[in-house]
KOLTORDREN-755893 format. One record per residue (C-alpha): residue number from 0; residue in three letters; z, x, y. Coordinates in nm, 2 decimals. Layout:
REM residues N
<n=NUM; res=ALA; z=Z; x=X; y=Y>
...
***
This chain:
REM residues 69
<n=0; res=UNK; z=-0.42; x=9.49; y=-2.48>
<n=1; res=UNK; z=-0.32; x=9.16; y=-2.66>
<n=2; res=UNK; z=-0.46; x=9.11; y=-3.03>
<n=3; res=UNK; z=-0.58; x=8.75; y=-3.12>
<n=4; res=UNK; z=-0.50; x=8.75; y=-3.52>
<n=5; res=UNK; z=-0.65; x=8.45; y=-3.78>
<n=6; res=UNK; z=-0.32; x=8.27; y=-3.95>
<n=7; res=UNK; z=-0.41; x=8.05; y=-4.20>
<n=8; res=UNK; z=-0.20; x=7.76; y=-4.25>
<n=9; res=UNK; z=-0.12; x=7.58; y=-4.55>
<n=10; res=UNK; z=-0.08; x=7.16; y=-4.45>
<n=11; res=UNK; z=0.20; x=7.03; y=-4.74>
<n=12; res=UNK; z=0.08; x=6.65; y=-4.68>
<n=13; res=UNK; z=-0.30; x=6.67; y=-4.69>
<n=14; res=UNK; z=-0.34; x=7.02; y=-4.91>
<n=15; res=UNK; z=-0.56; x=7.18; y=-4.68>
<n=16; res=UNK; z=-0.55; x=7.55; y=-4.55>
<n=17; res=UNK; z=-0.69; x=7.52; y=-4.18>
<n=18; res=UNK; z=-0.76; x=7.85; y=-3.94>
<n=19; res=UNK; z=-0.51; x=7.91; y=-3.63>
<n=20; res=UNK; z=-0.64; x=8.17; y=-3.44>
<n=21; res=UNK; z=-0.32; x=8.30; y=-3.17>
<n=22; res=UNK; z=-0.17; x=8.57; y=-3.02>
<n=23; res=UNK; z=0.18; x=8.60; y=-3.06>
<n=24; res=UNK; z=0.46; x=8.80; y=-2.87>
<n=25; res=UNK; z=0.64; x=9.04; y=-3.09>
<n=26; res=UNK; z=0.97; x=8.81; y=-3.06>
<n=27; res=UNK; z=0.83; x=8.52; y=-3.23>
<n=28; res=UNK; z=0.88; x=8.51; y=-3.65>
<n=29; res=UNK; z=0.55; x=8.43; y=-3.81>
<n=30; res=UNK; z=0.64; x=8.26; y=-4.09>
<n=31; res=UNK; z=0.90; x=8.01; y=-3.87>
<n=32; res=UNK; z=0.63; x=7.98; y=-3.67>
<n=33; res=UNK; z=0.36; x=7.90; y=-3.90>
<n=34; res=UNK; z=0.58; x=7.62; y=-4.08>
<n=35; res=UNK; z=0.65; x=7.48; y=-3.77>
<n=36; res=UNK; z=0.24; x=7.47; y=-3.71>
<n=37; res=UNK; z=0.19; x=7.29; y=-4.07>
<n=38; res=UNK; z=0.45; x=7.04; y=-4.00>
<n=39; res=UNK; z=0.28; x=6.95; y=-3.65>
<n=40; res=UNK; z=-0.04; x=6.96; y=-3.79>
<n=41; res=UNK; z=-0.26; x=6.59; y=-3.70>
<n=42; res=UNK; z=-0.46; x=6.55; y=-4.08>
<n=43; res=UNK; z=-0.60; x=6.26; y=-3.97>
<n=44; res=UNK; z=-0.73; x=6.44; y=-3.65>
<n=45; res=UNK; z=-0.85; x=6.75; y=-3.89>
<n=46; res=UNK; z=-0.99; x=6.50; y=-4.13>
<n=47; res=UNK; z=-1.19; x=6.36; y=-3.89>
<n=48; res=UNK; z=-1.34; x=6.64; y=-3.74>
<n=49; res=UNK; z=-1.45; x=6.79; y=-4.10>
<n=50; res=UNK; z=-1.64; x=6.48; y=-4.16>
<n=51; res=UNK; z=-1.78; x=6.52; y=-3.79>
<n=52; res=UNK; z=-1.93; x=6.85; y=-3.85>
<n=53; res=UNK; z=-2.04; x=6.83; y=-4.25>
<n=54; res=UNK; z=-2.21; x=6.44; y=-4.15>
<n=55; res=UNK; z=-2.61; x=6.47; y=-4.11>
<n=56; res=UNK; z=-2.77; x=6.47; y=-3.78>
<n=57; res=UNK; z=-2.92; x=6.17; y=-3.70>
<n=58; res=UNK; z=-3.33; x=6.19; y=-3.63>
<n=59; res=UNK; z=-3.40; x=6.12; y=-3.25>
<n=60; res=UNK; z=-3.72; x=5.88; y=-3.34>
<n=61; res=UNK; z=-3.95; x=6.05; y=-3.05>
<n=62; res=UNK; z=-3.87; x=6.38; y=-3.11>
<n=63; res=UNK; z=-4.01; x=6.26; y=-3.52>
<n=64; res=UNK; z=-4.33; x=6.09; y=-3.39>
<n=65; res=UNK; z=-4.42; x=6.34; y=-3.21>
<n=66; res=UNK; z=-4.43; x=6.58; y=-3.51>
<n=67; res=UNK; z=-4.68; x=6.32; y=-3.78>
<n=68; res=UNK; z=-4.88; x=6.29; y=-3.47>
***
């Protein structure tokens, strides 16, 4: 049975630790592996979705009338 493991990775150009979650075959060195993952790593991409998610919702206006009425 395979074990998915958490590697967090350190990005050098944007200084941010993001979560990798990966199951690796007992061949592979980590720590090659996980500096070849920071120097791949899209910032812009990651960025982008950390605004995405921490952004407020936007109201839907029927679902707000409905309430005050």
């Amino acid at each position: 049975m395979a074990t998915v493991k958490r590697y967090s990775i350190f990005c050098q150009k944007c200084n941010h630790k993001f979560p990798v979650f990966a199951m690796l075959p007992h061949t592979v060195e980590v720590d090659a592996w996980m500096k070849d993952k920071a120097d791949n790593h899209d910032c812009k991409a990651y960025a982008d979705q950390l605004a995405k998610e921490r952004a407020p919702r936007p109201v839907n206006p029927l679902k707000a009338s409905k309430k005050s009425a």
